[in-house]
C-alpha positions in Angstrom: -30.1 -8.5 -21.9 -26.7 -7.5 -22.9 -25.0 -3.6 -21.8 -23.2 -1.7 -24.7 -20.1 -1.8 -22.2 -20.5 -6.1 -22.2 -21.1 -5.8 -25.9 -18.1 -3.3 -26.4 -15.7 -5.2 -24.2 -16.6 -8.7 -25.5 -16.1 -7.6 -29.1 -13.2 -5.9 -28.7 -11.0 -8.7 -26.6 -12.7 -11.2 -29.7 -10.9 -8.9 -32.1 -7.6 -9.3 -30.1 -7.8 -5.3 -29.5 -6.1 -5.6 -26.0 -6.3 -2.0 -24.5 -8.9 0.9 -24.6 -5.6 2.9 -26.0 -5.6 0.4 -29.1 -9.6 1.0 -30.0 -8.9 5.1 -29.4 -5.9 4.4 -32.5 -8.4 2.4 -34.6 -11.0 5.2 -33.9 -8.7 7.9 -34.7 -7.1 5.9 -38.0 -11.0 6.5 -39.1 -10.5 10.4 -38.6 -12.3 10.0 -35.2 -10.4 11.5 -32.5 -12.1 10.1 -29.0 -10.4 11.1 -26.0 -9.2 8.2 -23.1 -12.2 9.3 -20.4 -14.8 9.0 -23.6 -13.6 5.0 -23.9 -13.5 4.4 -20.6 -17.0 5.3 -20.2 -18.2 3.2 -23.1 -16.5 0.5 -21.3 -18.0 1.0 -17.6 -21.3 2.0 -18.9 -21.0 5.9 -17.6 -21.8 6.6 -21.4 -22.6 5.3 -24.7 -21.7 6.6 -28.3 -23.8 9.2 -30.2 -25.2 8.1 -33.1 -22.5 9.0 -35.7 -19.6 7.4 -33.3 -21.6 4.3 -33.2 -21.5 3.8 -36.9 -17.9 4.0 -37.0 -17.4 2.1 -33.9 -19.1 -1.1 -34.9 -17.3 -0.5 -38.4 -14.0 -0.6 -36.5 -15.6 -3.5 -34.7 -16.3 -5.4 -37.6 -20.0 -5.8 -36.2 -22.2 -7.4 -39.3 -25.5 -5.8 -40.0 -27.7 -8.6 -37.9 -25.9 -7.6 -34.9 -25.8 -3.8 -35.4 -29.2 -3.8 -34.6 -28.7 -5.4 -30.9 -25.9 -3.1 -30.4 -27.6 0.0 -31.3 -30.6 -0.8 -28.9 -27.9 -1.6 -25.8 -26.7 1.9 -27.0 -30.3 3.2 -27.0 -30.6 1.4 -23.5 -27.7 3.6 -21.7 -29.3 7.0 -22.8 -32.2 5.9 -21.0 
């Protein structure tokens, strides 16, 4: 069973974002200031996004609609 923060790590090095700094840039590029601790915890697991940063997270991901679903319940997962 795959953690947001595997998920969210995975993606992002397949998408040649190399740094948490680099997907904060994207995020903010889509009018979606995040600060550096709020990454960071997506990537250890501390914390997963709400609802409407998810949507614009796996849009910056490129995530395709078969795999939103998995991603949304590892997300659904860490609130647990």
């Amino acid at each position: 069973m795959d953690t947001f923060a595997s998920l969210l790590s995975t993606r992002r090095a397949a998408l040649g974002i190399e740094t948490q700094a680099a997907l904060r840039q994207l995020l903010a590029a889509r009018h979606r200031a995040v600060s550096t601790n709020t990454v960071s915890a997506w990537h250890t697991g501390r914390s997963v996004p709400r609802a409407a940063m998810l949507s614009v997270l796996l849009d910056v991901l490129q995530v395709d609609a078969t795999d939103r679903l998995r991603w949304q319940a590892a997300a659904f997962r860490g609130v647990l």
